[in-house]
C-alpha positions as CSV (number, residue, x, y, z in Angstrom):
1,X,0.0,0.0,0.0
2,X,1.2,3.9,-1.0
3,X,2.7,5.4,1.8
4,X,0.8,8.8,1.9
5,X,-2.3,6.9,0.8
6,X,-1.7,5.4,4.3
7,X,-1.3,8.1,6.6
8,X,-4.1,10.1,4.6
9,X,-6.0,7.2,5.7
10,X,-5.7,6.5,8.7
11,X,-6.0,10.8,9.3
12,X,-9.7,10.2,7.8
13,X,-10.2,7.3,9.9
14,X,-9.6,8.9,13.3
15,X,-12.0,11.7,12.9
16,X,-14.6,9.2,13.0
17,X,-13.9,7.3,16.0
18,X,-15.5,7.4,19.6
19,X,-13.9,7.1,23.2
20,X,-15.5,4.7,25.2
21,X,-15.7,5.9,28.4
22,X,-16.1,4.9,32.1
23,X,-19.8,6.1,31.9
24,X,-20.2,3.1,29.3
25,X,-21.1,-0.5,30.7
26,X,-17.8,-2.6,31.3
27,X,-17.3,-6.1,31.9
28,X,-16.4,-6.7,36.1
29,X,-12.7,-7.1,36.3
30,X,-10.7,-9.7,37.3
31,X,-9.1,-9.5,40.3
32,X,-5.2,-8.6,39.8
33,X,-6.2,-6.3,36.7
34,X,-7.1,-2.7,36.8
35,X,-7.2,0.4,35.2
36,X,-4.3,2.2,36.7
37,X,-1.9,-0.6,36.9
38,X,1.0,1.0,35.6
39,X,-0.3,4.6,36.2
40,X,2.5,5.6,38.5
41,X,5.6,2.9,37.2
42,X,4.7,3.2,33.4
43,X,3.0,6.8,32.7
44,X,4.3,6.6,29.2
45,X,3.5,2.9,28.1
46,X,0.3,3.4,26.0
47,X,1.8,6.4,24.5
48,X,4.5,4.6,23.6
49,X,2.9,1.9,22.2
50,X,0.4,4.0,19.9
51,X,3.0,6.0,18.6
52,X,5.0,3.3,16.8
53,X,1.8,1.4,16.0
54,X,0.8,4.6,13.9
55,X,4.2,4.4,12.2
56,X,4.1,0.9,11.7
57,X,0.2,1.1,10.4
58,X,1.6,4.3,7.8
59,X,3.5,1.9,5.9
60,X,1.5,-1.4,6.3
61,X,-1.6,-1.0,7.3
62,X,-2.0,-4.6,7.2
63,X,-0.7,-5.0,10.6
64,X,-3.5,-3.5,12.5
65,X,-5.5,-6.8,11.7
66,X,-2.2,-8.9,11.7
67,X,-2.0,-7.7,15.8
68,X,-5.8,-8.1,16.5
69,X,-5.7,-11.6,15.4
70,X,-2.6,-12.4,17.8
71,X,-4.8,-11.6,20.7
72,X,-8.0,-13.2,19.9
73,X,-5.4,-16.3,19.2
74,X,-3.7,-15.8,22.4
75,X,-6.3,-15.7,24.7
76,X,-8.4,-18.4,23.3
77,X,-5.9,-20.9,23.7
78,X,-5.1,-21.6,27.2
79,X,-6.0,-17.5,28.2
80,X,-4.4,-14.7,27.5
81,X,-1.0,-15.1,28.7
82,X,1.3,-14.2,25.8
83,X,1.9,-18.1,25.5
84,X,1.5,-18.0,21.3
85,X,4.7,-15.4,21.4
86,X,6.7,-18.4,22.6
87,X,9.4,-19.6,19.6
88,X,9.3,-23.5,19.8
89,X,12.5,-25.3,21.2
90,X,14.5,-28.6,20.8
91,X,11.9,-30.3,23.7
92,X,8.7,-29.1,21.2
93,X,6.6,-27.1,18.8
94,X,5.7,-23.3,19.7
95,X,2.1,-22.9,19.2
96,X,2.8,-20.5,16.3
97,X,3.5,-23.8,14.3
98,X,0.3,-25.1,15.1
99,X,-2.1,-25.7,11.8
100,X,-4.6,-22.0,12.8
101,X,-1.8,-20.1,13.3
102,X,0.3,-20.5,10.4
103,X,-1.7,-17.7,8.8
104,X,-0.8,-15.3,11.9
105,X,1.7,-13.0,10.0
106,X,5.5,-13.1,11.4
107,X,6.1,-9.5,11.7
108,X,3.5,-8.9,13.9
109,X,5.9,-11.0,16.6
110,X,8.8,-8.8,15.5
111,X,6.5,-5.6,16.3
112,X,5.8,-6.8,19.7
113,X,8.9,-7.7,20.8
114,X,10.6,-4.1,19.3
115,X,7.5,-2.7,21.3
116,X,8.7,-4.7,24.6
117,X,12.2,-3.6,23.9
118,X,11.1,-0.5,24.3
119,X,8.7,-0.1,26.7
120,X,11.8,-2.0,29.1
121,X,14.1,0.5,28.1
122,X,11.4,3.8,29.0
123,X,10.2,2.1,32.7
124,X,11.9,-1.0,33.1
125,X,11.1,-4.9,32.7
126,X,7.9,-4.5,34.9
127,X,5.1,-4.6,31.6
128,X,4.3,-8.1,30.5
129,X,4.1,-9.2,26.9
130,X,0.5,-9.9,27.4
131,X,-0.3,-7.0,28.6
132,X,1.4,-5.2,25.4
133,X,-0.6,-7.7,23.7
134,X,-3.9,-6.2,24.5
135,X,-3.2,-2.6,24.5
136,X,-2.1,-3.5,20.3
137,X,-5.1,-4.8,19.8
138,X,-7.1,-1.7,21.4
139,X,-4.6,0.4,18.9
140,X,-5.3,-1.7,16.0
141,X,-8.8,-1.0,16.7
142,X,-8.5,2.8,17.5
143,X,-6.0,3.4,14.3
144,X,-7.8,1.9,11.8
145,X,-11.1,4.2,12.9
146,X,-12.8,1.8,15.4
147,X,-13.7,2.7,19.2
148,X,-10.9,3.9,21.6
149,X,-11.3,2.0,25.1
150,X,-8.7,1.6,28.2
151,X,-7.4,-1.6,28.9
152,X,-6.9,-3.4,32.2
153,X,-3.7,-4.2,32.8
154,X,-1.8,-6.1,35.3
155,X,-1.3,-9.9,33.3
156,X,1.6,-12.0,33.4
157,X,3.2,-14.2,31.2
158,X,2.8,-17.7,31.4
159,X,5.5,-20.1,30.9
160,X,3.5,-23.2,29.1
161,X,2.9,-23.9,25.3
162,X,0.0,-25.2,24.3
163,X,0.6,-28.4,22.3
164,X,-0.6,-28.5,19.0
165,X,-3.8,-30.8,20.0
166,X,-5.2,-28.0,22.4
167,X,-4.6,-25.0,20.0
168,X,-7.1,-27.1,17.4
169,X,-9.3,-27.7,20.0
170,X,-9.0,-24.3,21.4
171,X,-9.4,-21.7,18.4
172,X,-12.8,-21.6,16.5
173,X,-13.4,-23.1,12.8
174,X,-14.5,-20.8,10.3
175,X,-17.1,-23.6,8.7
176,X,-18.7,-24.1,12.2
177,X,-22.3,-24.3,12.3
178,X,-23.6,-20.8,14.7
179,X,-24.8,-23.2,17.1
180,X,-22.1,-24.7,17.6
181,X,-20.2,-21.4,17.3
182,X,-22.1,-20.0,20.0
183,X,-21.7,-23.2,22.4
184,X,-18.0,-22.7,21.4
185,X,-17.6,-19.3,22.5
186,X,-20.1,-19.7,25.9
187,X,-17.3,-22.5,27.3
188,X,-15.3,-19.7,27.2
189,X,-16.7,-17.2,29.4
190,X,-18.2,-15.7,26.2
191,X,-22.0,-16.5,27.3
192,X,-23.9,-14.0,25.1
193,X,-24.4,-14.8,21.7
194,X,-24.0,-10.7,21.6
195,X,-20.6,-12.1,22.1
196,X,-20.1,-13.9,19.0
197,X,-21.1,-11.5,16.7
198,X,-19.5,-8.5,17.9
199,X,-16.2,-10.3,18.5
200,X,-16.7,-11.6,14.4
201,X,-17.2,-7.5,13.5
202,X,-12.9,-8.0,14.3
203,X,-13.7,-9.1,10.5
204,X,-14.2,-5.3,9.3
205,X,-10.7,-5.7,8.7
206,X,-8.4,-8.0,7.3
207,X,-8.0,-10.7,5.4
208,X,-8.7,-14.6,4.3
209,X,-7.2,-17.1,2.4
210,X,-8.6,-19.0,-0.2
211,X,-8.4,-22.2,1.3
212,X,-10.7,-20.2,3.8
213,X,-13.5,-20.0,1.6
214,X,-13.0,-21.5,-2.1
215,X,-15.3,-23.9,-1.1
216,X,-18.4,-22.3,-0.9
217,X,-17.7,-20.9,-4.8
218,X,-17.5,-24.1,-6.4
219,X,-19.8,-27.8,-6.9
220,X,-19.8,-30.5,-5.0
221,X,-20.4,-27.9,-2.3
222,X,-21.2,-24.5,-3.9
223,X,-23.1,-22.1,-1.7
224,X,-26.4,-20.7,-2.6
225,X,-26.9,-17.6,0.4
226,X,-23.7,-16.3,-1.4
227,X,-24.4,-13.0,-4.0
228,X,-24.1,-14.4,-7.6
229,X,-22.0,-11.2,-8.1
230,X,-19.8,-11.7,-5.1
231,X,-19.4,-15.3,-5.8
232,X,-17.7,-14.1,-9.7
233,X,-15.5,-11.8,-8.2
234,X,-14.4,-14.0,-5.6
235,X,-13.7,-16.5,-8.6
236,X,-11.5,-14.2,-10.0
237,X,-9.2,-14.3,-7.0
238,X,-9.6,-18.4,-6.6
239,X,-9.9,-19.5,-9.8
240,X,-9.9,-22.9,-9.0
241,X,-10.5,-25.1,-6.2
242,X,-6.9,-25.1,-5.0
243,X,-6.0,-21.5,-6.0
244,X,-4.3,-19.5,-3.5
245,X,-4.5,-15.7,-3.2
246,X,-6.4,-13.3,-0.8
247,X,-9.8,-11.3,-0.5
248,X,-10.3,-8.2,2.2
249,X,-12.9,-10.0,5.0
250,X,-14.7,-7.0,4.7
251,X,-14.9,-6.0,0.9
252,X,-16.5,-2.6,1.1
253,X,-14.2,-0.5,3.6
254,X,-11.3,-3.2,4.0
255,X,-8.9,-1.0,6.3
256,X,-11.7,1.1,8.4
257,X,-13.2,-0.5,11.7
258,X,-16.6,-0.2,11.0
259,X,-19.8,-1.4,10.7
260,X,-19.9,-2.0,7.2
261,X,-18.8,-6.0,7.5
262,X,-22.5,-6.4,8.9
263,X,-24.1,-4.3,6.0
264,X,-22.0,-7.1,3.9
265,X,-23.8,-10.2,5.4
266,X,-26.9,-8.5,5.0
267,X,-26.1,-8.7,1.6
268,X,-24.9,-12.2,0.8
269,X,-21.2,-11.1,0.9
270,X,-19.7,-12.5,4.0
271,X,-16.4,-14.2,2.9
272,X,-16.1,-17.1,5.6
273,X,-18.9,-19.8,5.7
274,X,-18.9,-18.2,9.5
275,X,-19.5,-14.9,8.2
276,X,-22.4,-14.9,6.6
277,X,-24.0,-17.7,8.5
278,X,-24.4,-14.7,11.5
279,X,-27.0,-13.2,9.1
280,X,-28.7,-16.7,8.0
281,X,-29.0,-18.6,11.4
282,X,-32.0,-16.8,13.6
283,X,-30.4,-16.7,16.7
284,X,-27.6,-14.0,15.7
285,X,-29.4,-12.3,12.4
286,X,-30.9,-10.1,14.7
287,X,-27.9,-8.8,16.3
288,X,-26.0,-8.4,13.1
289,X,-28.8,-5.8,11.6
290,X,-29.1,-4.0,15.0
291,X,-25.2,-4.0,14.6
292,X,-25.5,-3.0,11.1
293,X,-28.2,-0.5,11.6
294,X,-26.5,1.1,14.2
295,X,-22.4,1.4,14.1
296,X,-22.3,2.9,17.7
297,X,-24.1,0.2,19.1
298,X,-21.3,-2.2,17.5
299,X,-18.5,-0.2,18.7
300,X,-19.8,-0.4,22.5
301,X,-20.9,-3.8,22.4
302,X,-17.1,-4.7,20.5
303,X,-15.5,-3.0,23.2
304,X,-17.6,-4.9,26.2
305,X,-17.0,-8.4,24.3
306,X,-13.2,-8.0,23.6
307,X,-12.4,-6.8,27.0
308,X,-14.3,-9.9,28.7
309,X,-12.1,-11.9,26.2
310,X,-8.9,-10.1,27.0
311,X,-9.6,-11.6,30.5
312,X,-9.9,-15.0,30.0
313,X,-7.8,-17.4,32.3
314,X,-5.4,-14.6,32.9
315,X,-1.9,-14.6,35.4
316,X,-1.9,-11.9,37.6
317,X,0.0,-11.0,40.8
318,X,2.8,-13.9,41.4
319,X,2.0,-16.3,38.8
320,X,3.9,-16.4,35.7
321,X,6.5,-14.0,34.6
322,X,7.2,-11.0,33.2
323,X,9.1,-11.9,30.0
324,X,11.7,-9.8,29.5
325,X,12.1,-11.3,25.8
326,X,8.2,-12.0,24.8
327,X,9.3,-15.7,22.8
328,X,11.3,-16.7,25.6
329,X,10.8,-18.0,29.0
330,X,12.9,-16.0,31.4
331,X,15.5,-18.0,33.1
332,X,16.1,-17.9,36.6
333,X,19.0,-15.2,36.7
334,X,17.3,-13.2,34.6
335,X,14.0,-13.7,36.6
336,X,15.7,-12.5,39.8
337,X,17.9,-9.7,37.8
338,X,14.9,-7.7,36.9
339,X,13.2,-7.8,40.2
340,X,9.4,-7.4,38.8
341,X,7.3,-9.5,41.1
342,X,5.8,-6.7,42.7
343,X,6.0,-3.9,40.0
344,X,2.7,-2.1,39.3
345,X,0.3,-0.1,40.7
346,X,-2.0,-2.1,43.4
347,X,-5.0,-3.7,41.8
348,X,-8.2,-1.9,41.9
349,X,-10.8,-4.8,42.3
């Protein structure tokens, strides 16, 4: 993507968004995360962050999504304890190389450790890599136009990979049936199928694979709730069963957090078998044209959901560590060279 077409972008984008604020409903926090965590011991960490997300996002805007999809990945498999930024080792697989998350793009690792590098260097090792984690996807959000919202922080890293039979069992399919979907996502905490669909609007950006979705364009198993249209122009990027190649998720504003992936399924033009299945089953069709109707409602309902996800199963207080290189386990001597048990500000519960 043009450079300048980039920042002009992303300068149009911002005068659209909302802050969520404290008058807004939020999920009830878990205990060991809060609001002011790193207040006091950290005053410049989300500025820090934001600012080389927005460079970052000037020249390849494709990272916004890239980093949303590393949290939703994270925290879904085993909670969101910066366990997928673990490289593998002689003794096992990392759960990067695990079949879902060979699409997860390999700079966005890079980005988040540079970001950890210097976040250390501004207030110390004291900020966890999963706590970085979340306030990237918030950015990726805000930068691309979508809702700003604060972040409780206070995580900790955990120190166990998830083995490559629990990350398949662990991360969503995009051919699932709603119900099952919906069942999926209530085992995790995420007991609303409100849930569900505004968590899918992370859609409104990005993009899918082929192998994602050339199914649905072609016989033994071509689908008819997909636009005619659509479907033609979709061919033209998959031209064949076993093409490979890329569409935007969301084909009318592809790099704007908006709204206008809902409009889409409306429409007949959601990409993943997923997708558009919110509009057709009856349970979640509602909520996708109240979502669609009304892009403020999505934005506070997205916020709510994706906060209530970015506390599942997390480390707080003395459990788990706070990396101090986010794809490696610290070792003992650097563990008690950084001192950062008891860094942060005192947990508002």
């Amino acid at each position: 993507m043009n450079s300048s077409y980039s920042v002009s972008l992303i300068s149009l984008v911002l005068v659209s968004c909302i802050l969520v604020t404290s008058a807004q409903p939020t999920p009830p926090l878990v205990g060991g995360l809060s609001f002011d965590f790193h207040r006091t011991n950290c005053p410049s960490l989300e500025t820090i962050i934001r600012d080389y997300l927005r460079e970052i996002f000037s020249s390849d805007f494709g990272m916004a999504a890239g980093l949303l999809r590393i949290h939703f990945h994270d925290c879904f498999v085993q909670g969101c304890d910066g366990s997928l930024l673990l490289a593998g080792s002689a003794s096992g697989p990392g759960e990067q190389e695990a079949p879902p998350n060979l699409t997860l793009r390999p700079r966005t690792f890079v980005i988040i450790n540079e970001l950890r590098n210097r976040i250390h260097r501004a207030c110390g090792s004291i900020v966890s890599c999963s706590d970085i984690v979340a306030l990237c996807a918030r950015d990726a959000v805000f930068l691309s136009g979508g809702p700003d919202y604060r972040v409780p922080l206070g995580r900790r890293d955990g120190v166990n990979l998830a083995t490559r039979d629990d990350t398949l069992a662990n991360l969503p399919f995009f051919d699932s049936p709603i119900s099952e979907l919906i069942k999926f996502f209530a085992d995790k905490g995420l007991n609303d199928p409100t849930d569900l669909v505004a968590l899918s609007g992370g859609h409104t950006i990005g993009r899918s694979t082929c192998s994602s979705f050339v199914g649905r364009l072609y016989p033994p198993n071509q689908d008819p709730t997909i636009d005619p249209i659509f479907a033609e122009s979709l061919r033209r990027i998959c031209p064949s069963p076993t093409a490979s190649g890329f569409s935007p998720l969301d084909i009318r504003t592809p790099n704007v957090f908006d709204n206008q992936y809902f409009v889409a399924l409306q429409n007949g033009r959601g990409i993943l078998n997923s997708d558009q299945r919110l509009f057709t089953d009856p349970t979640t069709r509602p909520i996708v044209n109240s979502f669609a109707n009304n892009q403020t409602l999505f934005f506070e309902r997205y916020v709510f959901s994706i906060l209530k996800m970015g506390m599942l199963n997390v480390l707080t207080g003395t459990q788990g560590q706070i990396r101090t290189d986010c794809s490696r386990r610290n070792t003992v001597t650097t563990h008690l060279a950084t001192g950062v048990d008891q860094q942060g500000e005192t947990a508002a519960f």
